[in-house]
C-alpha positions in Angstrom: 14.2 -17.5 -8.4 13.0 -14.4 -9.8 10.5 -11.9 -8.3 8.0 -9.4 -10.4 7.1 -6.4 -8.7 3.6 -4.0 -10.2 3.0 -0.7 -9.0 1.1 2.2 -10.4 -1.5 4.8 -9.3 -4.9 3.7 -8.6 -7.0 2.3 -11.5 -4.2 1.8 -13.7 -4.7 -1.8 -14.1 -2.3 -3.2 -11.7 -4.3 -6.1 -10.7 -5.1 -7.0 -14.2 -1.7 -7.3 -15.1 -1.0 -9.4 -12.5 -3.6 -11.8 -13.3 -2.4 -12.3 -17.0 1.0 -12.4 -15.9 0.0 -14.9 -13.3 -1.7 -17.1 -15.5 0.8 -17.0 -18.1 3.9 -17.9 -15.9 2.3 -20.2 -13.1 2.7 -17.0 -10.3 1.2 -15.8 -6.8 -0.2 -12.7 -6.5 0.9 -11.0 -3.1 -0.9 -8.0 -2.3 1.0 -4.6 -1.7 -1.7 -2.2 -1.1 -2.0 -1.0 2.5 -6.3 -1.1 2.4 -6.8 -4.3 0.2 -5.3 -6.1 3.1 -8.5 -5.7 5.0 -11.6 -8.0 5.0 -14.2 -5.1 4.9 -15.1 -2.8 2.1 -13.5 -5.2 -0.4 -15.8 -3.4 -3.0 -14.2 0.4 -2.4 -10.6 -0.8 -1.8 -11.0 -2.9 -5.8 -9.9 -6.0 -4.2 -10.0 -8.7 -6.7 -13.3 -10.8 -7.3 -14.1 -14.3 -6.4 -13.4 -14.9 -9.9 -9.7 -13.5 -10.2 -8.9 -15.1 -7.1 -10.5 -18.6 -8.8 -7.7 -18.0 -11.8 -4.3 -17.3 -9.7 -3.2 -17.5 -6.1 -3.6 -14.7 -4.0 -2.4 -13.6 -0.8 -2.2 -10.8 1.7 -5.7 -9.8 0.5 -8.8 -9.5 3.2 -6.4 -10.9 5.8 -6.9 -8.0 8.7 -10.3 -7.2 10.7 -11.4 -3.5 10.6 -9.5 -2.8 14.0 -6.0 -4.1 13.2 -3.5 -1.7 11.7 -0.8 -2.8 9.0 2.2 -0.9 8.3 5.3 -1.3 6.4 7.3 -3.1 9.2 4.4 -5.8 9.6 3.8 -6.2 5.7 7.5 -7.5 5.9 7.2 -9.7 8.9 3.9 -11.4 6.8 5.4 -11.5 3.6 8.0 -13.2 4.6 6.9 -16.5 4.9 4.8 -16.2 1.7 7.9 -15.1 -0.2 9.8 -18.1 1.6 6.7 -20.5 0.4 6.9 -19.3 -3.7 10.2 -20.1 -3.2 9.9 -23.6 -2.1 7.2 -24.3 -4.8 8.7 -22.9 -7.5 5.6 -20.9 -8.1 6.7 -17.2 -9.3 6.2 -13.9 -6.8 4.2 -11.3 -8.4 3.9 -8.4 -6.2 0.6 -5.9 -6.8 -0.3 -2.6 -5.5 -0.2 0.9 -4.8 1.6 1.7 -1.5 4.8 2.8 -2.4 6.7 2.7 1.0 6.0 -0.6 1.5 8.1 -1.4 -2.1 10.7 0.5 -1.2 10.7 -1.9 2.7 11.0 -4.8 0.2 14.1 -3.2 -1.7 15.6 -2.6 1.8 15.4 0.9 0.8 13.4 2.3 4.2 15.1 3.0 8.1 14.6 0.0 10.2 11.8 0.9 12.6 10.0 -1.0 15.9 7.1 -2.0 16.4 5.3 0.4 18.6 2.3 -0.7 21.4 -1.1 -0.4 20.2 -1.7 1.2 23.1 1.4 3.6 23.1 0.4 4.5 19.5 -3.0 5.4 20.1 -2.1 7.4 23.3 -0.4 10.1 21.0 -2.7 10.0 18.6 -5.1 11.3 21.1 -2.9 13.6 22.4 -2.2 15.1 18.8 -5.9 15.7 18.4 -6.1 17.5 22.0 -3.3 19.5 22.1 -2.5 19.8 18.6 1.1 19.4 16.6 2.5 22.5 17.8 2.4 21.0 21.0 3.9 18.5 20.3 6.4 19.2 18.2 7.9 21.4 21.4 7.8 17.8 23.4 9.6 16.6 20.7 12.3 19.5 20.8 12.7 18.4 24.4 13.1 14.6 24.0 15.0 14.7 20.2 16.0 17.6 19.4 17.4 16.3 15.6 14.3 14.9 14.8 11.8 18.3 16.0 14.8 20.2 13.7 13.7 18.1 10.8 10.2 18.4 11.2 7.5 21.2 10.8 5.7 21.9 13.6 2.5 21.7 11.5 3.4 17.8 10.4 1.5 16.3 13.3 1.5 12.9 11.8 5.1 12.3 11.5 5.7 14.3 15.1 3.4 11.8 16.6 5.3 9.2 15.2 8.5 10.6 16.8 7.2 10.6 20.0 5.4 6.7 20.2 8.4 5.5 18.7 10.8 7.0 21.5 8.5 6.0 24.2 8.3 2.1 22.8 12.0 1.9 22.2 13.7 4.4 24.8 15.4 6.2 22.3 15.4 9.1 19.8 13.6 8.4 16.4 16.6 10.1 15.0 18.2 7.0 15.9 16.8 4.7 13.9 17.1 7.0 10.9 20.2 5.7 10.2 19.6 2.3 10.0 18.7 1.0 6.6 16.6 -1.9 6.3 17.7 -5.1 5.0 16.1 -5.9 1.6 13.8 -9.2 1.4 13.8 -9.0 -2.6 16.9 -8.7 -4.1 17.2 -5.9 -7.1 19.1 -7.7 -9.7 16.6 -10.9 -9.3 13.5 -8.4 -9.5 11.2 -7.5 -12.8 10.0 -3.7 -11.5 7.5 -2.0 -13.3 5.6 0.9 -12.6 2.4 1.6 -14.8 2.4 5.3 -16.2 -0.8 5.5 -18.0 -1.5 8.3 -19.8 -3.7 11.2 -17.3 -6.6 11.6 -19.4 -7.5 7.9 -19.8 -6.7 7.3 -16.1 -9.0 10.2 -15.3 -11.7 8.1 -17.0 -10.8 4.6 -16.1 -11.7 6.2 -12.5 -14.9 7.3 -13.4 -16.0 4.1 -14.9 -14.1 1.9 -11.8 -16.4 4.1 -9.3 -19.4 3.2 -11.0 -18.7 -0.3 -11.3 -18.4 0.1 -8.2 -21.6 1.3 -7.2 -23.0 -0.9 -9.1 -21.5 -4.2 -7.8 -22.8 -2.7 -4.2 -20.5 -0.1 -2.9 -23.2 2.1 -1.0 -24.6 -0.7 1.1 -21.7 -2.3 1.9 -20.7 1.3 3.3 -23.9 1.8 5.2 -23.8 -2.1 6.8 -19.9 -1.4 7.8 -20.5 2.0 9.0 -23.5 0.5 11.2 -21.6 -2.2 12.5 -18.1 0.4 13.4 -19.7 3.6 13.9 -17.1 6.3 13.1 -14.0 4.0 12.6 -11.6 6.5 10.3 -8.5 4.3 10.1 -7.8 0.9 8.4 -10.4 0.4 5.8 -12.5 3.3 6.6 -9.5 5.0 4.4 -11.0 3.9 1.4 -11.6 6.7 -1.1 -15.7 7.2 -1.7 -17.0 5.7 2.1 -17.2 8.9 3.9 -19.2 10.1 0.7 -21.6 7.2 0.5 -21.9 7.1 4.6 -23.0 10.4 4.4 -25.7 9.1 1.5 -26.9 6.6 3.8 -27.2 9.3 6.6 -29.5 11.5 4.2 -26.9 14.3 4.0 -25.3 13.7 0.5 -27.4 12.6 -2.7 -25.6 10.0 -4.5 -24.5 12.3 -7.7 -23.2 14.5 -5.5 -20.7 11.7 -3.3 -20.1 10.3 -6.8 -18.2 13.3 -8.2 -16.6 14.1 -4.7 -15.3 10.2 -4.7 -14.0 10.5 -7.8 -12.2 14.3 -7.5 -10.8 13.0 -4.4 -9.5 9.4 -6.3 -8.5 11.6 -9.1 -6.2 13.6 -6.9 -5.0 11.0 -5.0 -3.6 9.1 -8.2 -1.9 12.3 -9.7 0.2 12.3 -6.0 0.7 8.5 -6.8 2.0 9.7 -10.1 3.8 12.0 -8.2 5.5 10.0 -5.7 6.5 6.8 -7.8 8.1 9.8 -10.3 10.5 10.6 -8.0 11.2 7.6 -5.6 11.8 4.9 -8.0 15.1 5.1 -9.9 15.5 4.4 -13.9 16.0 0.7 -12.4 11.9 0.7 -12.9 10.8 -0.3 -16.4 7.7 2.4 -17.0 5.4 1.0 -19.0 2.2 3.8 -19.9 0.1 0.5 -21.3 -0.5 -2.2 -19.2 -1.5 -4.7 -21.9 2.2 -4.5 -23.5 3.2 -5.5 -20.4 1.4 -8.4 -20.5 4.0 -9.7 -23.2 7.3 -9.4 -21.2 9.2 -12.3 -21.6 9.6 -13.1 -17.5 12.1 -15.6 -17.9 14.5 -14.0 -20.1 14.2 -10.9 -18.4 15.1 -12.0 -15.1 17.1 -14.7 -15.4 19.5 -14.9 -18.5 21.4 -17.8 -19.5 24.7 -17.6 -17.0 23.4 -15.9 -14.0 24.8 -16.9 -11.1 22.4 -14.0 -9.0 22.4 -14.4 -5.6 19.5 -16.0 -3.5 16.3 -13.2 -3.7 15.7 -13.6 0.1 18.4 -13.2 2.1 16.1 -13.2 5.0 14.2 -16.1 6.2 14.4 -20.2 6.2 
Protein backbone atom coordinates (compact mmCIF):
# COMPACT_ATOMS: atom_id res chain seq x y z
CA UNK A 1 0.00 0.00 0.00
CA UNK A 2 1.14 3.34 -0.66
CA UNK A 3 1.66 6.21 1.79
CA UNK A 4 1.28 10.26 0.96
CA UNK A 5 3.21 12.39 3.07
CA UNK A 6 2.40 16.80 3.09
CA UNK A 7 4.58 19.12 4.65
CA UNK A 8 5.05 22.76 4.28
CA UNK A 9 5.52 25.92 6.41
CA UNK A 10 2.59 27.13 8.25
CA UNK A 11 -0.45 28.46 6.18
CA UNK A 12 0.60 27.01 3.15
CA UNK A 13 -2.42 24.93 2.69
CA UNK A 14 -1.29 21.63 3.91
CA UNK A 15 -4.50 20.63 5.33
CA UNK A 16 -6.40 21.69 2.31
CA UNK A 17 -4.52 19.49 0.24
CA UNK A 18 -5.10 16.76 2.31
CA UNK A 19 -8.67 17.08 2.34
CA UNK A 20 -9.03 17.02 -1.58
CA UNK A 21 -6.66 14.43 -1.83
CA UNK A 22 -8.54 12.55 0.73
CA UNK A 23 -11.71 12.83 -0.78
CA UNK A 24 -10.51 12.03 -4.14
CA UNK A 25 -8.61 8.76 -3.24
CA UNK A 26 -10.85 7.35 -0.29
CA UNK A 27 -7.69 8.44 2.39
CA UNK A 28 -7.03 9.11 6.31
CA UNK A 29 -5.66 12.16 7.28
CA UNK A 30 -3.04 11.54 10.18
CA UNK A 31 -1.93 14.54 11.78
CA UNK A 32 1.92 15.46 11.89
CA UNK A 33 2.01 18.70 13.60
CA UNK A 34 3.46 18.60 17.14
CA UNK A 35 0.49 21.37 18.62
CA UNK A 36 -2.62 20.14 16.55
CA UNK A 37 -2.30 17.05 18.55
CA UNK A 38 -3.73 18.82 21.46
CA UNK A 39 -7.52 19.28 22.46
CA UNK A 40 -7.16 22.99 23.50
CA UNK A 41 -6.69 26.06 21.42
CA UNK A 42 -7.82 24.12 18.40
CA UNK A 43 -8.61 27.64 16.92
CA UNK A 44 -4.74 29.04 17.20
CA UNK A 45 -3.09 25.72 16.28
CA UNK A 46 -5.63 25.76 12.63
CA UNK A 47 -6.82 22.41 13.51
CA UNK A 48 -9.33 21.34 10.92
CA UNK A 49 -13.12 22.25 11.52
CA UNK A 50 -15.99 20.05 12.36
CA UNK A 51 -16.71 20.22 8.84
CA UNK A 52 -13.37 18.91 7.33
CA UNK A 53 -13.29 16.31 9.78
CA UNK A 54 -17.20 15.53 8.51
CA UNK A 55 -15.58 14.96 4.79
CA UNK A 56 -12.36 12.59 5.52
CA UNK A 57 -11.06 10.65 8.40
CA UNK A 58 -8.87 12.21 10.76
CA UNK A 59 -6.58 11.14 13.33
CA UNK A 60 -3.95 12.19 15.78
CA UNK A 61 -5.80 15.54 16.07
CA UNK A 62 -7.11 16.97 19.68
CA UNK A 63 -5.96 13.57 21.15
CA UNK A 64 -3.58 15.04 24.18
CA UNK A 65 -4.86 17.22 27.35
CA UNK A 66 -2.96 20.52 27.90
CA UNK A 67 -0.43 18.68 30.45
CA UNK A 68 0.77 15.78 28.27
CA UNK A 69 3.79 16.22 26.14
CA UNK A 70 4.22 14.61 22.59
CA UNK A 71 7.43 14.17 20.99
CA UNK A 72 8.84 12.42 18.08
CA UNK A 73 9.49 8.99 19.83
CA UNK A 74 5.66 8.96 21.04
CA UNK A 75 4.20 10.22 17.64
CA UNK A 76 5.75 6.82 16.35
CA UNK A 77 4.57 4.62 19.16
CA UNK A 78 0.68 6.23 18.30
CA UNK A 79 1.02 6.21 14.75
CA UNK A 80 1.73 2.98 14.59
CA UNK A 81 -1.31 1.36 14.98
CA UNK A 82 -3.20 3.97 12.82
CA UNK A 83 -0.74 3.18 10.01
CA UNK A 84 -1.28 -0.67 10.80
CA UNK A 85 -5.24 0.05 10.67
CA UNK A 86 -5.11 2.05 6.85
CA UNK A 87 -3.43 -0.78 6.11
CA UNK A 88 -5.94 -3.40 6.96
CA UNK A 89 -8.82 -1.25 5.35
CA UNK A 90 -7.33 -0.48 2.45
CA UNK A 91 -8.06 3.22 3.16
CA UNK A 92 -4.90 5.42 1.85
CA UNK A 93 -2.34 7.23 4.63
CA UNK A 94 -2.17 10.79 4.05
CA UNK A 95 0.18 12.32 6.37
CA UNK A 96 -0.26 16.39 7.18
CA UNK A 97 1.75 18.89 9.00
CA UNK A 98 4.48 21.02 9.80
CA UNK A 99 6.92 19.30 12.31
CA UNK A 100 9.65 18.27 10.32
CA UNK A 101 11.51 15.90 12.85
CA UNK A 102 8.75 13.95 13.33
CA UNK A 103 8.90 13.14 9.18
CA UNK A 104 12.15 12.52 9.16
CA UNK A 105 11.20 9.62 12.58
CA UNK A 106 8.84 8.18 9.97
CA UNK A 107 11.63 7.88 7.21
CA UNK A 108 13.82 6.19 9.98
CA UNK A 109 15.98 9.06 9.30
CA UNK A 110 16.40 10.29 13.35
CA UNK A 111 18.76 8.46 16.35
CA UNK A 112 16.72 6.11 18.26
CA UNK A 113 16.04 7.74 21.61
CA UNK A 114 14.15 6.62 25.15
CA UNK A 115 11.57 7.67 26.70
CA UNK A 116 12.59 9.78 29.55
CA UNK A 117 10.38 10.09 33.14
CA UNK A 118 8.09 12.92 33.31
CA UNK A 119 9.48 13.52 36.33
CA UNK A 120 13.21 13.22 35.33
CA UNK A 121 12.46 15.61 32.48
CA UNK A 122 10.99 18.22 34.32
CA UNK A 123 13.69 18.07 37.12
CA UNK A 124 16.25 19.47 34.50
CA UNK A 125 14.20 21.73 33.12
CA UNK A 126 14.10 23.38 36.37
CA UNK A 127 17.43 23.11 36.93
CA UNK A 128 18.21 24.83 33.47
CA UNK A 129 16.10 27.74 34.49
CA UNK A 130 18.04 27.98 38.05
CA UNK A 131 21.30 27.59 37.24
CA UNK A 132 21.40 28.35 33.68
CA UNK A 133 23.02 26.38 30.50
CA UNK A 134 26.49 27.21 31.36
CA UNK A 135 26.00 25.26 34.30
CA UNK A 136 25.06 22.75 32.81
CA UNK A 137 26.75 22.20 30.06
CA UNK A 138 29.95 21.78 32.64
CA UNK A 139 27.71 18.73 34.27
CA UNK A 140 27.53 17.53 31.00
CA UNK A 141 31.42 17.73 30.33
CA UNK A 142 31.66 15.63 33.45
CA UNK A 143 29.05 12.89 32.73
CA UNK A 144 29.59 12.91 28.44
CA UNK A 145 32.24 14.49 27.53
CA UNK A 146 31.39 13.84 23.44
CA UNK A 147 28.20 15.18 23.69
CA UNK A 148 29.27 18.76 25.92
CA UNK A 149 32.12 18.87 22.90
CA UNK A 150 29.28 18.95 20.39
CA UNK A 151 27.26 21.40 22.18
CA UNK A 152 27.37 25.13 22.92
CA UNK A 153 27.25 25.97 26.22
CA UNK A 154 24.57 28.59 25.40
CA UNK A 155 22.11 25.62 23.86
CA UNK A 156 20.45 24.92 27.11
CA UNK A 157 17.67 23.06 25.46
CA UNK A 158 19.56 20.35 23.81
CA UNK A 159 22.13 20.22 27.12
CA UNK A 160 19.08 19.57 29.12
CA UNK A 161 18.19 16.96 26.92
CA UNK A 162 21.69 15.32 27.35
CA UNK A 163 21.45 15.18 30.88
CA UNK A 164 17.52 13.59 31.35
CA UNK A 165 18.32 11.29 28.79
CA UNK A 166 21.56 9.89 30.69
CA UNK A 167 19.92 9.87 33.91
CA UNK A 168 16.70 7.73 32.47
CA UNK A 169 18.82 5.36 30.52
CA UNK A 170 22.30 5.23 32.49
CA UNK A 171 24.21 6.06 29.63
CA UNK A 172 25.80 8.84 27.49
CA UNK A 173 23.43 10.63 24.94
CA UNK A 174 26.26 10.26 22.71
CA UNK A 175 25.35 6.78 22.75
CA UNK A 176 22.35 6.76 21.22
CA UNK A 177 23.55 9.05 18.49
CA UNK A 178 24.57 6.39 16.65
CA UNK A 179 21.64 4.45 16.42
CA UNK A 180 19.42 5.16 13.53
CA UNK A 181 15.87 4.70 13.79
CA UNK A 182 14.01 2.09 11.95
CA UNK A 183 11.68 3.73 9.34
CA UNK A 184 7.75 2.92 9.74
CA UNK A 185 7.10 4.35 6.03
CA UNK A 186 9.00 3.02 3.54
CA UNK A 187 10.62 5.64 0.89
CA UNK A 188 10.03 3.94 -2.33
CA UNK A 189 6.20 3.28 -1.26
CA UNK A 190 5.84 7.06 -0.15
CA UNK A 191 4.30 10.28 -2.36
CA UNK A 192 6.54 13.17 -0.42
CA UNK A 193 5.69 16.57 -1.03
CA UNK A 194 6.63 19.63 0.49
CA UNK A 195 4.54 22.89 -0.38
CA UNK A 196 6.95 25.85 -1.36
CA UNK A 197 4.59 28.66 -1.84
CA UNK A 198 5.82 31.63 -3.05
CA UNK A 199 6.93 34.26 0.27
CA UNK A 200 4.88 37.13 -0.65
CA UNK A 201 1.53 35.25 -0.95
CA UNK A 202 2.39 33.17 2.20
CA UNK A 203 3.17 36.42 3.90
CA UNK A 204 -0.49 37.28 3.23
CA UNK A 205 -2.26 33.96 3.51
CA UNK A 206 -0.91 34.53 7.25
CA UNK A 207 -2.43 37.68 7.71
CA UNK A 208 -5.78 36.66 6.43
CA UNK A 209 -5.48 32.96 8.45
CA UNK A 210 -4.95 35.18 11.82
CA UNK A 211 -7.92 37.03 11.30
CA UNK A 212 -9.95 34.25 10.49
CA UNK A 213 -8.84 33.40 13.30
CA UNK A 214 -9.96 36.00 15.42
CA UNK A 215 -12.87 35.93 14.09
CA UNK A 216 -13.97 32.34 14.47
CA UNK A 217 -13.03 33.05 18.40
CA UNK A 218 -9.39 32.98 18.95
CA UNK A 219 -9.17 35.66 21.84
CA UNK A 220 -11.70 33.98 24.12
CA UNK A 221 -10.72 30.75 23.73
CA UNK A 222 -7.20 32.17 24.93
CA UNK A 223 -8.58 34.00 27.85
CA UNK A 224 -10.92 30.73 29.05
CA UNK A 225 -7.69 28.39 28.61
CA UNK A 226 -5.30 30.76 30.12
CA UNK A 227 -7.97 30.99 33.15
CA UNK A 228 -8.36 27.47 33.53
CA UNK A 229 -4.01 26.65 33.23
CA UNK A 230 -2.66 29.88 34.48
CA UNK A 231 0.89 30.23 33.02
CA UNK A 232 1.14 26.83 31.23
CA UNK A 233 4.01 27.66 28.41
CA UNK A 234 4.48 24.14 26.98
CA UNK A 235 2.11 21.90 24.85
CA UNK A 236 -0.52 24.02 23.34
CA UNK A 237 0.36 27.14 25.11
CA UNK A 238 3.09 27.05 22.11
CA UNK A 239 0.78 28.19 19.77
CA UNK A 240 1.89 31.30 17.86
CA UNK A 241 -0.66 34.53 18.87
CA UNK A 242 -1.82 33.11 22.72
CA UNK A 243 0.76 34.97 24.69
CA UNK A 244 -0.40 38.03 22.48
CA UNK A 245 -4.10 37.66 23.03
CA UNK A 246 -3.52 36.51 26.89
CA UNK A 247 -1.96 39.58 27.36
CA UNK A 248 -5.24 41.37 25.62
CA UNK A 249 -7.41 39.69 27.95
CA UNK A 250 -5.11 40.93 30.88
CA UNK A 251 -5.49 44.61 29.64
CA UNK A 252 -1.79 45.01 28.69
CA UNK A 253 -1.89 44.56 24.79
CA UNK A 254 -4.74 46.24 22.54
CA UNK A 255 -5.82 43.78 20.08
CA UNK A 256 -4.05 45.66 16.79
CA UNK A 257 -1.20 45.65 18.52
CA UNK A 258 -1.11 41.37 19.50
CA UNK A 259 -2.42 41.12 15.96
CA UNK A 260 0.79 42.38 14.10
CA UNK A 261 3.10 40.84 16.84
CA UNK A 262 1.17 37.21 16.11
CA UNK A 263 1.56 37.54 12.72
CA UNK A 264 5.58 38.97 12.65
CA UNK A 265 6.20 36.21 14.89
CA UNK A 266 4.11 33.43 12.44
CA UNK A 267 5.77 35.12 9.63
CA UNK A 268 9.17 34.31 11.00
CA UNK A 269 8.47 31.16 12.15
CA UNK A 270 7.38 29.97 8.52
CA UNK A 271 10.56 31.51 6.69
CA UNK A 272 12.68 29.03 9.41
CA UNK A 273 10.11 26.26 8.21
CA UNK A 274 11.18 27.29 4.69
CA UNK A 275 14.37 27.06 6.02
CA UNK A 276 14.56 23.83 7.60
CA UNK A 277 12.52 21.58 4.99
CA UNK A 278 15.20 23.41 2.37
CA UNK A 279 17.88 21.65 3.64
CA UNK A 280 16.66 18.51 5.39
CA UNK A 281 14.56 16.93 2.74
CA UNK A 282 16.56 15.46 -0.17
CA UNK A 283 15.48 15.94 -4.11
CA UNK A 284 13.49 12.61 -3.20
CA UNK A 285 10.61 15.45 -2.06
CA UNK A 286 8.48 16.58 -5.04
CA UNK A 287 8.25 20.62 -4.23
CA UNK A 288 5.28 21.83 -5.39
CA UNK A 289 5.01 26.13 -4.86
CA UNK A 290 0.89 25.65 -5.64
CA UNK A 291 -0.95 23.47 -3.64
CA UNK A 292 -3.97 23.31 -5.94
CA UNK A 293 -1.66 21.47 -8.77
CA UNK A 294 -1.09 19.20 -6.29
CA UNK A 295 -4.39 18.37 -5.96
CA UNK A 296 -4.19 16.62 -9.56
CA UNK A 297 -1.36 14.09 -8.87
CA UNK A 298 -2.27 10.92 -10.13
CA UNK A 299 -1.74 8.86 -6.48
CA UNK A 300 -1.92 5.58 -7.98
CA UNK A 301 0.29 5.82 -10.73
CA UNK A 302 2.72 7.63 -8.92
CA UNK A 303 3.24 5.24 -6.20
CA UNK A 304 2.50 2.16 -7.44
CA UNK A 305 3.33 1.46 -11.14
CA UNK A 306 2.35 -1.48 -12.97
CA UNK A 307 5.09 -4.26 -11.91
CA UNK A 308 6.19 -3.19 -8.51
CA UNK A 309 6.90 -5.70 -6.42
CA UNK A 310 7.86 -2.80 -3.39
CA UNK A 311 8.22 -4.10 -0.20
CA UNK A 312 5.65 -4.00 2.67
CA UNK A 313 5.49 0.13 3.81
CA UNK A 314 5.57 -0.94 7.61
CA UNK A 315 8.13 -3.03 8.45
CA UNK A 316 7.13 -2.40 11.96
CA UNK A 317 4.05 -3.51 13.61
CA UNK A 318 1.26 -6.48 13.26
Amino acid sequence: MSVVLIAGPTASGKSHLALRLAERHGGTIINVDSLQVYRDLSILTARPTEEDEAKARHRLYGTLSAQETMSAGRFLREITPILDECRETGSLPILCGGTGLYFKALLGLLDEMPEVPSNVRARWRQRLTEEGPAALHETLGRLDPVSAKRLSPADGQRIARALEVSEATGQPFSSFQRRAGRPLVDPKRSLKIVLTPDRALLRQRIALRFDAMLDAGALAQAAAFHELHGALDGGPAKAIGFKELVDVHRGNLDLAAAREKAITRTRQYAKRQETWFRHQFDESWTRVEDAEKAEFLDVSTTLSPAGDEAPDPWPIGG
